[in-house]
N, C-alpha and C positions, 0 to 999 in steps of 0.2 A: 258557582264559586267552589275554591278546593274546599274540601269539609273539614283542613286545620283553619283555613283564612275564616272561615265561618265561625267556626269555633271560638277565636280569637274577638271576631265579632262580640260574639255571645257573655264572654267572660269581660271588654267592656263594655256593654250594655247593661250587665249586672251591676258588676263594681258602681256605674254610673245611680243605679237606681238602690242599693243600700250605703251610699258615702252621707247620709246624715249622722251624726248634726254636719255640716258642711263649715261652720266656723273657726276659722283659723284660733287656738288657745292660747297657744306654749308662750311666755316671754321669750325675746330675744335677749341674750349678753355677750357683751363684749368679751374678747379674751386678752390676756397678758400681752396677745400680740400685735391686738386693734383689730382684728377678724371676728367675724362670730363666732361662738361656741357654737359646738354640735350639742342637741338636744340629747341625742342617744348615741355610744358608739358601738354599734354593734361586731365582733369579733369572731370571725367564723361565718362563712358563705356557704355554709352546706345545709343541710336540710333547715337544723332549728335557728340559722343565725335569718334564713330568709324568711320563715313564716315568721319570724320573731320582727322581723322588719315590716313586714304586710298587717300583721296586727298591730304595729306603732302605728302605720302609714294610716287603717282603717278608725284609729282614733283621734285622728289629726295630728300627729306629731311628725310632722314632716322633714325635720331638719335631723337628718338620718343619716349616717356613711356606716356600710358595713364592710371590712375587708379581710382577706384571707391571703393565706401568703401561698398559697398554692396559686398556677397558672388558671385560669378560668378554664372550667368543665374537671379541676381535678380535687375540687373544695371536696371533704370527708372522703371515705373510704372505696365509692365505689369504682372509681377507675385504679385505685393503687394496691392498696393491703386487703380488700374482702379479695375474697378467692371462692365465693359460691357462685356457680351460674345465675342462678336465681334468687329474689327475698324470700325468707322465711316466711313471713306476714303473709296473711290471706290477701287476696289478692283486691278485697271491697273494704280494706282499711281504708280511710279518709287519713290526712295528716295537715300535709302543707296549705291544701288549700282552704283550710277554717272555715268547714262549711259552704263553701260556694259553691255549688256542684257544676258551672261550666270547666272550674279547675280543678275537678279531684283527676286523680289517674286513670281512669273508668273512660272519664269525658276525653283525656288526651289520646288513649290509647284506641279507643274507639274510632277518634277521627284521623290518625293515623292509619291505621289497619284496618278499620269497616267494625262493624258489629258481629260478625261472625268469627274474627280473629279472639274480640272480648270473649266471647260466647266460650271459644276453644282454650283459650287459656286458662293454664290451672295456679302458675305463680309468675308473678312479675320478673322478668330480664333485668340484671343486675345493669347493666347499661343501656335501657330503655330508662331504666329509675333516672339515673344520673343526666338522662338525656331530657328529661320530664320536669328533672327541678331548675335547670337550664331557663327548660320556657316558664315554668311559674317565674323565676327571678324575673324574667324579661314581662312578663304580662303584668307585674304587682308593682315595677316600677321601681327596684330598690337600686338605688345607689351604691355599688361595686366596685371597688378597688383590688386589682389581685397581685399576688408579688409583695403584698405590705405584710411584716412578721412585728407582730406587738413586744417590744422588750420592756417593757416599764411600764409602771403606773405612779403617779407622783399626785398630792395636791396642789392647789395650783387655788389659792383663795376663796375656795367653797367648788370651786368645779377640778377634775381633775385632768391631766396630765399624761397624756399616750403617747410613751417615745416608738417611736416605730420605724421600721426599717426597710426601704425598695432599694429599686436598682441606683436610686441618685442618692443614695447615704440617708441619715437618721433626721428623722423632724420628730415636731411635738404636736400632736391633734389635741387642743380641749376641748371637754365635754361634759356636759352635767352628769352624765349615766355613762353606763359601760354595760353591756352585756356580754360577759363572757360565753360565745355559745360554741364553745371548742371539743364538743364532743368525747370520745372519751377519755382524750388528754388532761382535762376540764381544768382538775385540782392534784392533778399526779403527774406519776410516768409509768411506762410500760419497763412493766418487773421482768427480770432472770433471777434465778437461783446463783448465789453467789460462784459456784463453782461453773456453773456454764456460762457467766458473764467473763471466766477468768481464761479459758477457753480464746486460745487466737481465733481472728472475725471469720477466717477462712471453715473451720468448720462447725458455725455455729452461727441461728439465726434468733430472731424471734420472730411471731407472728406478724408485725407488722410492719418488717421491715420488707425491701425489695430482694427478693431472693431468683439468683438464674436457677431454677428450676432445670432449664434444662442440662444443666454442667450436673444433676444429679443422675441424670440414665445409666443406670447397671450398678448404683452406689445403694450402701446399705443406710437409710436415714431413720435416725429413731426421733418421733414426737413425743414432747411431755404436754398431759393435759390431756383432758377426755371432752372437753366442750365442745362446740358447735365450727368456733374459727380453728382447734387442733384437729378436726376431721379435715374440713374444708383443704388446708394445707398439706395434711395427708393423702389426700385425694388429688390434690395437685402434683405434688411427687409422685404419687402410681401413674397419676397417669402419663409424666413424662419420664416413664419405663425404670422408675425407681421402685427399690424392697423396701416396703414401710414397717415399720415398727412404732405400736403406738401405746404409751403408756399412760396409767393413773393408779394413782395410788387407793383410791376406792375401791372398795369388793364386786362395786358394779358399778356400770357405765348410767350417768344420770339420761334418763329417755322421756322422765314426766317435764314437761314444759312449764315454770308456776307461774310465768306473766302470763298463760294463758290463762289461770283461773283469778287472777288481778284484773282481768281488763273487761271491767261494767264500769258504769258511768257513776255509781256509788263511790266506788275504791279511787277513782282518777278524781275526780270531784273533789273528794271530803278526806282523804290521806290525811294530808296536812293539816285540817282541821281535827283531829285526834288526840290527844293526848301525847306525853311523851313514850309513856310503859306503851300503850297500842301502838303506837308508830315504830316503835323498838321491835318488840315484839314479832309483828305484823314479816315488817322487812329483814329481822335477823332469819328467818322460819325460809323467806325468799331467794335470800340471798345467799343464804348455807347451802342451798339447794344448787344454785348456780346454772345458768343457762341449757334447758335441753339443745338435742339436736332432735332433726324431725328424721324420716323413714329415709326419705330417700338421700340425706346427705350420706348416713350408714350403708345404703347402698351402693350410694358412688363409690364406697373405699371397696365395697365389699366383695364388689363383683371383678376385683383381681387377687389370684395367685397368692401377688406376693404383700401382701396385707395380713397383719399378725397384732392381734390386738390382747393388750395385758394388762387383767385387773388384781387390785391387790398388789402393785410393783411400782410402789414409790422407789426414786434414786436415791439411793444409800450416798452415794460419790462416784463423781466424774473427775476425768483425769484425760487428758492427751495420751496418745500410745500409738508409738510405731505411727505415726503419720494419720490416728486416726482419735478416736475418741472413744474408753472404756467406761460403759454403764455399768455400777455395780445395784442390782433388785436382791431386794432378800433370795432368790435363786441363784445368786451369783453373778458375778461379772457377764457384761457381752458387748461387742464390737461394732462400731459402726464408721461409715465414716463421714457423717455427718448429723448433725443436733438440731431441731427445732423445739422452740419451748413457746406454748400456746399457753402462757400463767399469767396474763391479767394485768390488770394495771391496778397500783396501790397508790393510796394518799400520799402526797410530797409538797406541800406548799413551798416551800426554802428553794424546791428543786424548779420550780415556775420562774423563769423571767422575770414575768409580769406578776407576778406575787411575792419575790423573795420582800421587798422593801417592806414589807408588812405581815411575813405570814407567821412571827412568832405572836403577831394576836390575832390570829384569824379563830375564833371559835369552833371548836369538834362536837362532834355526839360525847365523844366522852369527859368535855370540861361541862354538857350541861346535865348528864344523865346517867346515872348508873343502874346499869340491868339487875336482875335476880341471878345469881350466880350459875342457875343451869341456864340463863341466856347470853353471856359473856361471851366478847366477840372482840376484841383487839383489833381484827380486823374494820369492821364497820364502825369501831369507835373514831377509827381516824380519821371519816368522814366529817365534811364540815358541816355543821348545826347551821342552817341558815332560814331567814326571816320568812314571812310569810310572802314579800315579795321576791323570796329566792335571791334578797341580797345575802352577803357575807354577815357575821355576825362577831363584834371585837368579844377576846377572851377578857378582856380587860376593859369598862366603859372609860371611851374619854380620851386614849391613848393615841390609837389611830381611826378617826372618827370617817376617813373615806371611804373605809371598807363598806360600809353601811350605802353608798351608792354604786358597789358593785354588784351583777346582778350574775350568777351562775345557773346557765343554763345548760348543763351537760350532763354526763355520766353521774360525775361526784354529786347531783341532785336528790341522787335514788333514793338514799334513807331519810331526807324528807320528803320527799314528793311524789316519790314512786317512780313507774315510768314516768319520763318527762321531757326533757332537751334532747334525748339521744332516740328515743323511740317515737315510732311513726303514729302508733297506736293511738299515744296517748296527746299529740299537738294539740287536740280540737281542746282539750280541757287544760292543757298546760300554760297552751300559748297566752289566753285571752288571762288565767291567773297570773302571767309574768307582766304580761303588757298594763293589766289594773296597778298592780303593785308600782312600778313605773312611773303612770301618770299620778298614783296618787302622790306619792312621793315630789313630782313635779307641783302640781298642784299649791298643794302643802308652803312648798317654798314660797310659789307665787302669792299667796293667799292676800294679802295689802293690797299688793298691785291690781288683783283683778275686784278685788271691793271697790278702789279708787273707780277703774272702770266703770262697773256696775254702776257706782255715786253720779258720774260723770257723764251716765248716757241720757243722750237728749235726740234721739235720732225719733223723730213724730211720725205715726203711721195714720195721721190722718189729718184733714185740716178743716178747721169748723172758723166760718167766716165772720168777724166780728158782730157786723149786721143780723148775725142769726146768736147772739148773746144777748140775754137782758139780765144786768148787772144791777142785785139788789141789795150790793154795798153791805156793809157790817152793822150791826144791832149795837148803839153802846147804852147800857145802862146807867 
């Protein structure tokens, strides 16, 4: 047998032998439309929208659509905007597969390529990954829609209201839950500096757009941003025979990595069980720090020419000129002719779609908490404060009470939960707290209904034949 078809075997005959308890739970409801509601709808097919689906599916919540509006195989980053060869992540991270080891990436890459390809490998193929979550979607069973773009959330008589949009025009999906697992879009948008947004499209990009790289050979391109995706980018420019120039306004380039020293099973675990000051604290110390890059992404820039790297040179002002575009760094103006800005993505609820109908009460870090003033963060405050089931959380009780069954699983997660929906690291502890929070919630709802059950079961596991009763009748006094 091939040793994927085996494999495939293996993963279910596992699945088969831990799917207890095996009893179908969830109520079923009607929707507005005479269809059922979905149980869960999950939003985002990339890495945490699919394990988020495999740990509903492993707790019996079967009535599931997850969809993505990207084409199938281009859910999250790795066939579009990441631009590194390889993951960062060790290459014996577990994520997607929640523990089952026929599925972790070990098991697929191994029976792909043999044992001695694992053996040689030092980090994962940035399109082996993408090719890997592929078959986990297909081994776990999830129900996939692609080409659907979520524009709305509405309630909809205790269940809510997904306007959504394919190729055949706008419908309405109900559903009891919503899991937003959209990565690091989640609760924002991808930021510019006001003057590089003002910038015509033609000489200016950001990182996560699609940029012809190649229309830049022999051009001078300056990067803003010193993280991880403004090398990557940079390195893509050199290496399709562009002069890179790359800036940060830090004295020094950040090289310490801090989710390396966040990631034990204590800090993924128990984050969120913390207090507010610890949780604040913790993640402000984190996230000031902001993404290393590892050795050899610095090496890819570094090993060309024309690679020029500058600390200490925040942009004063940008401005168009002569057909190109002037950087002004405390050293002075310089010329380039063309812009990339690798700055992140900041909080925007208003700015979401699918959140604007509600997100002037969506709760933040900073309507529940205020830091000590030497940990004051404007920025991280704009993160939304959300529940221990990673729903949203109203600024105001009462107001819009659906928020409370939406569940965010993405980037905007981090300053409660750490790693979590965007990182691979932390699935095995994220997924199984989103997926509890979920059913309990379901639960909850049902809680009559399933007592009536429980009242109303008469199903006999045994049968004792009257002839073998001696019936000694009641005592009356």
């Amino acid at each position: 047998m091939d040793p994927l078809a085996r494999l495939e075997a293996d993963v279910r005959r596992d699945l088969n032998l831990i799917a207890h308890p095996r009893l179908p739970w969830v109520k079923p409801i009607t929707a507005p439309d005479g269809a059922p509601a979905l149980d869960v709808l999950v939003v985002g097919a990339g890495q945490g929208g699919i394990a988020a689906a495999f740990g509903l599916k492993r707790a019996k919540v079967e009535n599931v659509l997850v969809i993505d509006k990207e084409a199938e195989g281009d859910e999250g980053p790795w066939r579009t905007y990441a631009r590194m060869p390889t993951l960062r992540s060790p290459k014996d991270y577990t994520g997607p597969d929640l523990d089952v080891p026929s599925l972790t990436y070990q098991s697929w890459h191994t029976a792909k390529y043999g044992a001695a390809a694992w053996e040689a490998l030092e980090l994962i193929d940035r399109i082996d990954w993408a090719d890997y979550l592929l078959w986990v979607r297909k081994m776990t069973g999830a129900r996939v829609e692609n080409g659907v773009t979520l524009t709305g959330i509405a309630d909809a008589d205790g269940l809510l209201a997904a306007t959504v949009r394919d190729a055949s025009g706008e419908r309405v999906i109900y559903a009891r839950r919503i899991i937003l697992a959209t990565g690091q879009e989640s609760a924002g948008a991808w930021t510019l500096p006001p003057e590089v947004a003002a910038l015509p499209g033609h000489l200016r990009a950001h990182t996560c757009e699609d940029i012809d790289f190649a229309a830049l050979k022999g051009k001078t391109v300056f990067v803003l941003g010193a993280g991880a995706s403004a090398f990557d980018n940079a390195a893509t420019a050199l290496e399709a025979g562009a002069e890179v120039h790359l800036f940060t306004r830090r004295d020094r380039v950040q090289v310490i990595q801090p989710y390396r020293a966040i990631t034990f099973a204590g800090f993924m675990r128990h984050l969120a069980d913390l207090d507010d000051a610890w949780r604040w604290r913790i993640m402000n110390h984190v996230l000031s720090l902001r993404e290393g890059f590892p050795q050899h992404t610095y090496d890819r820039c570094a090993r060309h020419a024309g690679f020029h790297l500058h600390v200490g040179a925040p942009w004063l002002s940008v401005a168009e000129a002569d057909g190109g575009v002037v950087v002004t760094t405390p050293r002075g103006p310089m010329k380039a002719d063309y812009v990339i800005a690798g700055t992140g993505v900041d909080m925007d609820f208003a700015g979401r779609p699918e959140l604007a109908g509600f997100a002037h009460n969506i709760a933040t870090w900073a309507d529940r908490y205020t830091p000590p003033e030497e940990e004051a963060n404007p920025r991280l405050g704009r993160f939304p404060y959300l529940g221990g089931d990673f729903a949203f959380q109203e600024k105001v009780p009462g107001v819009t009470p659906l928020v409370s069954r939406i569940h965010l699983f993405g980037i905007a997660a981090t300053m409660s939960f750490g790693p979590s929906g965007s990182s691979i690291n932390a699935m095995t502890t994220a997924v199984p707290r989103l997926v509890s929070g979920v059913t309990r919630g379901l639960f909850r709802e049902d809680a009559a209904a399933h007592y009536a059950d429980i009242v109303a079961y008469d199903v006999p596991q045994a049968v004792v034949p009257e002839s073998a009763v001696i019936d000694h009748g009641r005592v009356k006094v």
